[in-house]
Each structure stands twice: as C-alpha cells, then as structure tokens.
N, C-alpha and C positions, 0 to 999 in steps of 0.2 A: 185783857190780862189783869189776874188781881193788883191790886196796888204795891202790896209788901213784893210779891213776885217780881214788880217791873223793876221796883226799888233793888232788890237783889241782881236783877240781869244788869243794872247800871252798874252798882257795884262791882261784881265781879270783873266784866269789862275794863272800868276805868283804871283800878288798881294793878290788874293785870296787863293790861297797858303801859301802865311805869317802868314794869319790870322788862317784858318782853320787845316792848317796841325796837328798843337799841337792838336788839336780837334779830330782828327782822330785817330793820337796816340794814346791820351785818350780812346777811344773807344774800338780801338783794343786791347788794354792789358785791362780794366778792365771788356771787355766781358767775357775773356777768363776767368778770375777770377770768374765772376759770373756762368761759368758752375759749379762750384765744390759751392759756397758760395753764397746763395741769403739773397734780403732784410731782415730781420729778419722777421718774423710770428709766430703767435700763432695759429695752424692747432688744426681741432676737435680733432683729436687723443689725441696731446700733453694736450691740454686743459682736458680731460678726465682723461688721464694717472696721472693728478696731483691730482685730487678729492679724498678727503677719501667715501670707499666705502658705500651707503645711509645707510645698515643694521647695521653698528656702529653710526649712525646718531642719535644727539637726536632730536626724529620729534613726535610734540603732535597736530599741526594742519594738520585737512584733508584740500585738496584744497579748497572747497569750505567754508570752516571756515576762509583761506585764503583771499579768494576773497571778503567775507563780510568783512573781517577786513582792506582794502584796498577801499574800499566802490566800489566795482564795480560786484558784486555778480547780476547773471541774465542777466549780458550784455556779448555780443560776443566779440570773445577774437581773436585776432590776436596769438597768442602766450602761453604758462605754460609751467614752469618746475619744478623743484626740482632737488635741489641740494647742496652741500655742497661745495659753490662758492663764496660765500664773507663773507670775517672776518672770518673764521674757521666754520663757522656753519651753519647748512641747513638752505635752504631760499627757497619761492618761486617767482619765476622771471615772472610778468605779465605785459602782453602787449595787452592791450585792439582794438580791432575792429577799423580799423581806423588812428590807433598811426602808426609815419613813421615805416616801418617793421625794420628798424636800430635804432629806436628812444629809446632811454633810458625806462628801465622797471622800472615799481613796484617792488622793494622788499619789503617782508613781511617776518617776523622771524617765523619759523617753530616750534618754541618751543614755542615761545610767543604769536604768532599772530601782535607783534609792526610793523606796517609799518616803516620803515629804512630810513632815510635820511642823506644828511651831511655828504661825506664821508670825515673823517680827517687822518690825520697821527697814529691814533694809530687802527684807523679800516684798514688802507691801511697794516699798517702793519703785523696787523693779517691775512690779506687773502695771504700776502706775506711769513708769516712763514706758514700757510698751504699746500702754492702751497710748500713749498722748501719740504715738507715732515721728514724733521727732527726734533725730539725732542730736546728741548732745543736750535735752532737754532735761531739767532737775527739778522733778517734783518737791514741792515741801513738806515735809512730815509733820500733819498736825495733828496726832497723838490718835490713841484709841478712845473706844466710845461703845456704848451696849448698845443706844438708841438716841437719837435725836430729830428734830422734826422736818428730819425729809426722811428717814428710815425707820417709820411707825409699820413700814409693811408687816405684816406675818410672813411674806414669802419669803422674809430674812433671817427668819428666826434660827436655821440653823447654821448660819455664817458667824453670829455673833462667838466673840465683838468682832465690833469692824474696824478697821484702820483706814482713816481719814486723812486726804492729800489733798495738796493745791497744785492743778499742774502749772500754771504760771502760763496760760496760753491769752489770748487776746479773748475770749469769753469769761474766763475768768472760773475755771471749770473744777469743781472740786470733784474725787473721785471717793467711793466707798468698797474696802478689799475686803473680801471675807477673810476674817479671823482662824479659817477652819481649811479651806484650799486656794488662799489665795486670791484669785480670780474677785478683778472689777463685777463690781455687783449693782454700783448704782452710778449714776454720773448726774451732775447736779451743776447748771450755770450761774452766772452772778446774773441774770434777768432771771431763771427760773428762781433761784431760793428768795430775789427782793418780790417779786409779785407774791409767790406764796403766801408770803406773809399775810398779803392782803386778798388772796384766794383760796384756795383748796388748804393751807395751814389755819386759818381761820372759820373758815365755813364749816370743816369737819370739827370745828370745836379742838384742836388737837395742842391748845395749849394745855389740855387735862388728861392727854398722856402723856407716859414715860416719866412723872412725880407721882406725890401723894394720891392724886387721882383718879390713878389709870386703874383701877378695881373698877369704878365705877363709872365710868369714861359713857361707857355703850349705854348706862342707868340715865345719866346726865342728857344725854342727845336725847333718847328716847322721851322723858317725861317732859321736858322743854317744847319739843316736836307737840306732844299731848298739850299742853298747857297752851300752846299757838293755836293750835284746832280750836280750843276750847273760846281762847281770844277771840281769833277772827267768825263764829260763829254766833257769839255772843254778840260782837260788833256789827255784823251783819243785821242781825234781827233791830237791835239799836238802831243801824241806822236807818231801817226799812220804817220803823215806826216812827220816825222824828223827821220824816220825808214827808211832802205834802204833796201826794199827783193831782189830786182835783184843784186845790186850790192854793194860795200862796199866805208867808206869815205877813203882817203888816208892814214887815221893811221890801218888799216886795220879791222875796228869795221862798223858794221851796226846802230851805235847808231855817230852821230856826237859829243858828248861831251867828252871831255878826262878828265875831273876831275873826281874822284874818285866817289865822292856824286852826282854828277848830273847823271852820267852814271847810276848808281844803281839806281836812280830813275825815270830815263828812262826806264830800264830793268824792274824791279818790276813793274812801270806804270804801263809796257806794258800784266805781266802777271798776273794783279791783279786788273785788269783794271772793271772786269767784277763783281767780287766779291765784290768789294767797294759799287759798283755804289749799287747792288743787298741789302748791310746792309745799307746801309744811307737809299735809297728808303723804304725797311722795316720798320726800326727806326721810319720815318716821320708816316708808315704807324699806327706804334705801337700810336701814339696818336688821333688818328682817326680824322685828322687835320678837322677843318669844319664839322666836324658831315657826313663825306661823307660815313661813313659806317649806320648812321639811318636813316632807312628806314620809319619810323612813322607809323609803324605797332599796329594794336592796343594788350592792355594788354589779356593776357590769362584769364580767365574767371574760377580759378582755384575755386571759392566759389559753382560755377552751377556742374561743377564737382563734388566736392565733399559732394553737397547735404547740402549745406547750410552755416553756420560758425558756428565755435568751439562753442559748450555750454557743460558744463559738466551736464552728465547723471542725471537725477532726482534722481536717488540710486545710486550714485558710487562708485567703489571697493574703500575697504579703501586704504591709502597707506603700511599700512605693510600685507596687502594679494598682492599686489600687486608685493613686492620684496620679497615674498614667491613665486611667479611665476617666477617670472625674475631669471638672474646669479646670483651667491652670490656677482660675482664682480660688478653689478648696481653702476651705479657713477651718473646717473641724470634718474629721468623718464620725457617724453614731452608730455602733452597732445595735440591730434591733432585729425584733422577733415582728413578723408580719406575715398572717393568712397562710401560714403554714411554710413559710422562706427565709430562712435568716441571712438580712441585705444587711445595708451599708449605704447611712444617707452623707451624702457627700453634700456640706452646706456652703453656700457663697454668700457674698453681699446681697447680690442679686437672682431675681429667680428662684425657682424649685429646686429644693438639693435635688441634686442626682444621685439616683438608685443603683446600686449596683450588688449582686448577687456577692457574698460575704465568701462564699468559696472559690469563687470560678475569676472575681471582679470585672465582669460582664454587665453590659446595661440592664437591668431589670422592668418588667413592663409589666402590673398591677392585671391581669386577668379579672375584669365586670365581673363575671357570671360567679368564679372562685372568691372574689372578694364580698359580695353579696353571701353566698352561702356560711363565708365566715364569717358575717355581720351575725348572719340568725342565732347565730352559738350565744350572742353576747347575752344571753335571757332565756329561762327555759319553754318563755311562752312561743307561741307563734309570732311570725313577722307579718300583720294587718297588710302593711304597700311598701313600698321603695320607691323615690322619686330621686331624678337626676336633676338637679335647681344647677340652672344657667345662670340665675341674674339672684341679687338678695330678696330677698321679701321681709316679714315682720318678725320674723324669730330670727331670721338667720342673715345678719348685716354686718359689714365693718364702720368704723367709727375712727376716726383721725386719732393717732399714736399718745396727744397728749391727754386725752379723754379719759373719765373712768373706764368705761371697758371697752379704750382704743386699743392699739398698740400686738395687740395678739394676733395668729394667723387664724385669716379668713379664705382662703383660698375658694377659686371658682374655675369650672363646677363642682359640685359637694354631691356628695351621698347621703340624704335622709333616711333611714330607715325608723317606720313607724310599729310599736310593737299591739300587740293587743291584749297587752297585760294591766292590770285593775290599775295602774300610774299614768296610763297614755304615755308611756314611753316614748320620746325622741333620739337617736342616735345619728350627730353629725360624722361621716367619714369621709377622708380625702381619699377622691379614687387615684388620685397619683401615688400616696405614700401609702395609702393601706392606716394610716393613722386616723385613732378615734378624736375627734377636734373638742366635740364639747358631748354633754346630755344631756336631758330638759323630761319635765315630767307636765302634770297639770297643777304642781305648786310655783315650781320655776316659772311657768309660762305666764301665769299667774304673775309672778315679779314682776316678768319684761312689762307687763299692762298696767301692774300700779306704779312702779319704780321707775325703768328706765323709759317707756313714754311719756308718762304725766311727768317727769321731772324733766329727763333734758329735750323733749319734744326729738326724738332719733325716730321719725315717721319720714322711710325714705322719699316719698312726693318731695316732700316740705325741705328733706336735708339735700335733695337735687337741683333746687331751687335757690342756692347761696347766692347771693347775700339775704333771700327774703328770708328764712331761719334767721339771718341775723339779728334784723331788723325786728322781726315780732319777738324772739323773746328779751332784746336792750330795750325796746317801748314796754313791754310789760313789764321788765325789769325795773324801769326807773320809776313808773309807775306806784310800781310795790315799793321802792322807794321813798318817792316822795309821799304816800300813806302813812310810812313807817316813821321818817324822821319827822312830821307835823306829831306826829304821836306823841312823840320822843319830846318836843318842845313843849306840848299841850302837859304831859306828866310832868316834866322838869318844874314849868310855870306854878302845878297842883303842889307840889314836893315843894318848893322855895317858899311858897304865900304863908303859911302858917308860921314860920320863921322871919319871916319879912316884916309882918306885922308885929309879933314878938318885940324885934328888933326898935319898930318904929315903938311903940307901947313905952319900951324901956326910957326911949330919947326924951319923952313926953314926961316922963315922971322927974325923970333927970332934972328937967328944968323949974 
C-alpha cells in the first residue's frame, strides 16, 4: 500500500474512532438490554386482558342503531367493534370505507347511542381506572402530551394527543389514552420506562425525536450507521496490517502496541472485527435507508377477496345472541367481511376469537378449498403453490411480545399462498379467521436476511436453543463492548494530550 494511502487509512480510522467509539459502546450495552426489555407496547392480548368482559356490559344499541346514530348507517365500513374500551363503558368503534385504516374511529355509546367526542381528563381517566381493573382505584392525571419517548410509534399518530396517567398500582404503570376515542393505547412500567433509557430509548437514538431533530432523525441513524461501516472496515484492514502471523514484534507480542488500551483494542479489533461490521450494517439495514427494500408492488386486492366490503347483514344477530354464542370471557366482538361471509370475531384473553356467522350467530367454520379460491383474488396473477406450514420456518416465525417485531398474531397453522407474479409474492392467511396476517415480496424477504437475522440472530435452531441465543450474542455483545470502550479511552487519551501538554508548557514558563 502507498504510503500517503496508509497514512490516510490511519487517519481516517483514528479520528473517526473519537467520535463514533462512544456510539458503539452505546449500542452494545443497550442492545444487550433490549433482549430481556423492549420499547413499551400495548399488544392485542394485553389490550383484551384489560376489558371488562361484554356480558356484564350495559349494551342497548344494536350496531346498526349504532351506525345510524353516527350518521353512516348503509355505507361500507372499513372496520366495527364493540367493546368496553373507552371511559369504562361499551362503545362501538367505527371506521367507515375509505378512512386511513389507522385513522381515528367513530365512537358511539352503546347504551346511548351519543356519538362521543372531546376526550378530556376525566374521560381519559375513566378509561384509565377501567384498564387498572381495580375498584376504587384513582388514576392520576398527568396532563396531555403530542409525543414523548415511549410514544415515538406512528401507529399513534392518529390518537394524538394522548392523555397521560399514573395508575398508582405496585408496577408503577403509566397509561397512554388517545386523545381522539379514548381507549388505552399504550401502557408503560416504572422497570419498562428506567431500562429504556438505557435500551431501545437510546439505541434507536430517539433522544432526536419529537424536538428540533426529528426532520432528520432517520438522516442521523442512517449516516452514523454509514460512518460505523466505514470505521470498523477501516479498522479492520488497520488491524490486519499491524498484526504479525509469521513472526513477533521484539517485546514478544504479535500486536506492535505495548499500552494496555491500545493492545486490547487491537486484540478485540481483531476478534470482533466481523460482528461489528455485521450489527452496524444490519442497524442501517433496520431503517430501510432510501426505501431500498420497496419494491412498488401493487396493494393486495383484499375487498375482491373477500366479496365485496363490510355491510352488516339486512337481519342481524342481535348482540346479546351473539355473546350467547361466543365465551363467557367475550371482551370485544368485530365485524368483518371474509371469503365471501360477513362473521363476527368474538375476542378473549385467550385463544382464537370465535367466529360466528354476523346473521344467524351460529359458529362459523373457514371452508380450505373456499378460502384458498379467495386468496387467488388477492392478485390478478396466478397463484404458483399454497402450503399449509404446521411449525414456523424462516419467513414466517413469532418472537416474544417485548421484541421488535414480537407481540403480533402468529397463529399456527398458516396459509402461505405463493403468487407467480414479477414480486414473488407471499401471502400469510389464517385458515381459522380467513384473515390476511402479513405480505412479503423479494424486497421484504430481502429485509428479514439483512435486518432481522444479521441483527437479532431470530434463526429458529438457535432461538430453540435458550439460553444458548443467550449466551452468544451477551459474549459478542460485551465483546463489541469492550472494542468499543478501549476505543473510547484510546481517543479520550488522543483528545486530552495536546491540551495536557499546552497546560504543562504554560506551568514551565510561569516559572
């Protein structure tokens, strides 16, 4: 290598090392953290688990008494539910044809029929003492809020603002209400929000949203991420040519540095070299810099599917035959349009909601061959193969609730349908509900192999295998670690000397 050349690879490296090392640190300890503790979330389950059950409910409007008192009775519906979800008392949640599928619903009071609006501090607080489940218990009202850093989701975005409570329970559990229907939307411990800090609130960098920042929030991670590659590749080569395999320096080390800190960051470098590179490149990957994982695949056709959009039945079941059918434990029913049947998913804590036919409130049982046929609709290509997957495999896996992409339904067995259109089409469906679970192209799938393998190693062998998942990525972890903070001391040391000297210069003249 030319000499000015080698002279720059140093350079860059070292300097860039100043900066980034602490970065890396960072990383490495608050990853480790978020295996055991993720962002806070409000998962279906938990959401469920807090509802009083509908048969103690007091419910006098049927849905479509509902719908008329909301003025949208006869039109196609995106969305219905029922449930006993905002301010303590059943309501129905509608979302008309059209409205964003995240976009703020209609509530309507089930006992009244009053369309609801304005959610203030003492409806916030009622839906607050509902979710805590205790009688007599007093939320405290700790004011409104657009965003703060346990509610950076987007999947919030249409709740804002949110209203912020303490329920005063032995967790120590704060609650987030949407601003727009009410309803808990996030729940948040006093151990989930102290680890954050030093987990998933740090690691995503997200002291740089919701301020001055957050414009360029996504710009920041990304070139950072860039700037680490560029580090640890640089350092790589560095350390690979300052390493002696055949022969040793005269203090008898294969490593030329005799101070403490630079050797070990030599050494570690040199065995941690590969791993670094592997989570920074993933990291970058996890934001999908440039949109380089969208493929501009068109939307799935999930209305041709399923034979039209939602309208409820000209006769339909009342709602209390309805939770005459369902579990005693019913905590919401949803109406929905599926494979050509408009049901009624009847949801509990536990288990599959129960299905039941939205006219008749009869159990309903998903027809293979009919649900299949309505898959092929969802695309105007042809449908390549259909496989029935018993057990997860590499695309299609769950992940524990605190996780990035834990917490959502994975139900087993699934319906893959493979399509043979220019995207490689995948479509996950539950043959129990008839619902589309996820979709995946050959950009997505693409992700799952840069992003979520290479980052949190979710290769089901390995994640079967707990605690050894454990164990190798806290060794790698601390590893990268200890690379990082030697770093960190080696720059500090670079950064002080020139001032240090300064300093002594001055004393010397002084005298």
């Amino acid at each position: 290598m030319l000499p000015h050349a080698k002279r720059w690879l140093y350079l860059v490296h070292r300097w860039a090392g100043v900066v980034l090392c602490a970065f890396f640190a960072m990383w490495f300890v608050s990853g480790v953290v978020m295996m055991y503790v993720g962002y806070p979330k409000l998962t279906a389950t938990e959401r469920l688990e807090h509802m009083a059950p509908l048969r103690t409910a007091a419910i006098a409007m049927e849905p479509a008494q509902a719908l008329r008192a909301a003025g949208i009775d006869s039109k196609p519906l995106s969305d219905l539910r029922l449930a006993v979800a905002s301010g303590g008392r059943a309501v129905y949640l509608v979302l008309p044809e059209g409205a964003p599928r995240r976009g703020p619903a209609t509530v309507v009071d089930a006992s009244t029929g009053q369309v609801l609006s304005g959610v203030d501090a003492a409806w916030a607080t009622a839906s607050a003492q509902a979710f805590a489940g205790a009688p007599g218990s007093a939320p405290r009202y700790l004011g409104s809020l657009d965003e703060d850093a346990f509610t950076h989701s987007r999947a919030l975005d249409a709740h804002r603002p949110l209203h912020r409570l303490a329920l005063g329970d032995a967790a120590d559990t704060e609650v987030y209400v949407s601003g727009t229907t009410g309803e808990v939307v996030r729940d948040a411990t006093r151990t989930e929000r102290g680890w954050n800090y030093v987990g998933a609130w740090i690691h995503w960098l997200y002291p740089f949203r919701g301020n001055a920042f957050d414009a360029w929030w996504a710009d920041i991670v990304n070139w950072l991420s860039i700037a680490g590659i560029v580090l640890t590749i640089t350092g790589t080569v560095v350390g690979i040519m300052r390493w002696r395999f055949t022969r040793r320096y005269k203090s008898g080390s294969r490593s030329p540095y005799r101070g403490f800190m630079m050797r070990w960051h030599h050494v570690f470098g040199l065995l941690f070299a590969a791993v670094t590179l592997t989570w920074i490149f993933s990291g970058l990957m996890s934001m999908n810099p440039w949109k380089v994982f969208y493929s501009g695949a068109p939307a799935l056709r999930t209305e041709a599917m399923h034979g039209g959009p939602l309208l409820l039945p000209a006769q339909p079941a009342s709602v209390q035959a309805l939770l005459a059918a369902a579990s005693p434990n019913t905590r919401e029913l949803r109406w929905v349009r599926t494979a050509g049947h408009t049901l009624v998913q009847a949801g509990s804590p536990t288990g599959a909601p129960v299905l039941l036919d939205a006219a008749t409130a009869r159990p309903h049982a998903m027809d293979p061959e009919a649900l299949q046929a309505a898959a092929a609709r969802l695309l105007p290509d042809p449908v390549a193969r259909t496989e029935l997957l018993h057990d997860y495999d590499l695309h299609y896996y769950s992940r524990a609730a605190h996780t990035m992409t834990g917490g959502g339904d994975k139900p087993l067995p699934v319906l893959r349908v493979v399509f043979a259109d220019t995207h490689a089409t995948w479509v996950h469906i539950d043959p129990h509900t008839g619902a589309v679970l996820d979709k995946s192209d050959t950009h997505r799938r693409a992700s799952r192999w840069l992003f979520a393998l290479l980052h949190s190693w979710d290769w089901g062998p390995l994640l079967a295998r707990r605690p050894l998942w454990d164990g190798v990525l806290i060794v790698l972890s601390l590893g990268g670690a200890v690379l990082s903070l030697t770093g960190v001391v080696v720059g500090w040391r670079r950064l002080v000397r020139p001032w240090r000297g300064t300093g002594q210069a001055a004393r010397q003249g002084a005298k």
